[in-house]
N, C-alpha and C positions, 0 to 999 in steps of 0.2 A: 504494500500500500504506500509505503513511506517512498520506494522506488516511482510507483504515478505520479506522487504530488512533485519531485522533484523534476519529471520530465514535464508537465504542465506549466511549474514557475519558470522553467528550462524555457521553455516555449514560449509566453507570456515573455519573458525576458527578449528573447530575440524579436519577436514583433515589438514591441517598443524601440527596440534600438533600431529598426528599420522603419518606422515611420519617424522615428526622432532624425535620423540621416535624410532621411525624407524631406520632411520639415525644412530642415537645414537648408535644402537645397532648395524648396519653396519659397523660403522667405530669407533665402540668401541676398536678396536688393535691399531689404529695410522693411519687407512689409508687414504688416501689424497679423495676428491671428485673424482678427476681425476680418481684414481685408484678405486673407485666403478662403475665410469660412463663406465668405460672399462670394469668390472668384469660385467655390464648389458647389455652392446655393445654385450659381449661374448653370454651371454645368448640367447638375443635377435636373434642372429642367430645361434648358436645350440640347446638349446637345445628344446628339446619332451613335458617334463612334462609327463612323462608316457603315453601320448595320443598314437596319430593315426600314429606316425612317423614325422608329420611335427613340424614343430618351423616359428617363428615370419615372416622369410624373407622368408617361401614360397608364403605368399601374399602380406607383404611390402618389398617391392623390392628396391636392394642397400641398406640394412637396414634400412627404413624409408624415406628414404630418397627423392625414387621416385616416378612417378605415378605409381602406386597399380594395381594389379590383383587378383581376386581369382581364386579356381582351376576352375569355372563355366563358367572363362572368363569376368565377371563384374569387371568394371575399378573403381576403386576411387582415392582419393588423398592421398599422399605422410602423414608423421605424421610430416610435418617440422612447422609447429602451433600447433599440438595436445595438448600439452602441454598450448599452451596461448587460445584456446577455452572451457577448461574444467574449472569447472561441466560445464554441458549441461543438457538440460531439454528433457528428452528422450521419447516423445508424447505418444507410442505405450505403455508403462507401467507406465505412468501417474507417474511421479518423478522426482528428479535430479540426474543423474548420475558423479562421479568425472571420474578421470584420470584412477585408482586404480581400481574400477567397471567395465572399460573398459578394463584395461586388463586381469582382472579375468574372464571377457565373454570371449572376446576371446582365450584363454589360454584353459577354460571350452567348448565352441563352435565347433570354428575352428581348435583349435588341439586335443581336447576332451582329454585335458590330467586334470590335478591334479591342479588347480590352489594357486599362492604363497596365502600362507595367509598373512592379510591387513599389518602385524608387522612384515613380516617377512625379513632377510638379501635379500634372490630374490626378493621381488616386491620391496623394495628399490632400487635394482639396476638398476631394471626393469626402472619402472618409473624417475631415476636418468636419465638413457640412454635416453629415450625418450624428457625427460624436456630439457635434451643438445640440443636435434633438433631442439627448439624451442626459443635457446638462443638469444637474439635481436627481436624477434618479440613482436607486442603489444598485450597486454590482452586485448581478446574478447572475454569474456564467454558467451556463446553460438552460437557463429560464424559461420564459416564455412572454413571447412578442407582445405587445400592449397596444 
């Protein structure tokens, strides 16, 4: 047992240090949080990634914000914890999935566009945007969506 929890904080540790590199390299000009968490806000609802035409807010709705639809008409929940339930243990491919993983699916998935890579200025912002929604909520890794 004492061997899992060390490979999870193991893991937790290295996502941090790669979004923090991340970061780094985000806001390596001067730019404030704020102004990346907007410059991912942006993103989040336009753009494609070279996919199918859609972007983020055609199934989370009010950017995140509310309860969810896809095009098929299946409801889920809003991303306003997404952020405090992640990694998650993702049953069907036997793993841990972070934050980053999940929006690389669906980015790859659901807009079947180009997804950001893990260091890049976009999933920084990406995930910046998204982590805001979840500002004030408590850590529940592996939770459930709200």
């Amino acid at each position: 047992m004492a061997h899992n929890k060390l490979n999870v904080f193991s893991m937790i540790m290295g996502l941090v240090m790669v979004v923090a590199s991340a970061s780094a390299d985000a806001a390596a000009d001067g730019d404030s949080l704020q102004q990346v968490v907007e410059r991912g806000k942006a993103l989040f609802m336009t753009a494609t990634f070279d996919g199918n035409g859609r972007h983020c807010t055609t199934c989370h709705k009010e950017g995140g914000t509310a309860m969810s639809e896809l095009p098929n008409g299946k409801k889920f929940a809003s991303l306003n914890n997404a952020a405090a339930i992640f990694p998650r243990y993702d049953a069907e491919n036997h793993r841990v999935k972070t934050l980053l993983d999940q929006v690389r699916h669906c980015v790859g998935a659901a807009l079947k566009g180009k997804p950001p890579a893990y260091d890049s200025a976009e999933m920084t912002e990406l995930v910046s945007y998204i982590t805001s929604l979840s500002q004030g909520k408590r850590v529940d890794m592996d939770g459930k969506p709200k």
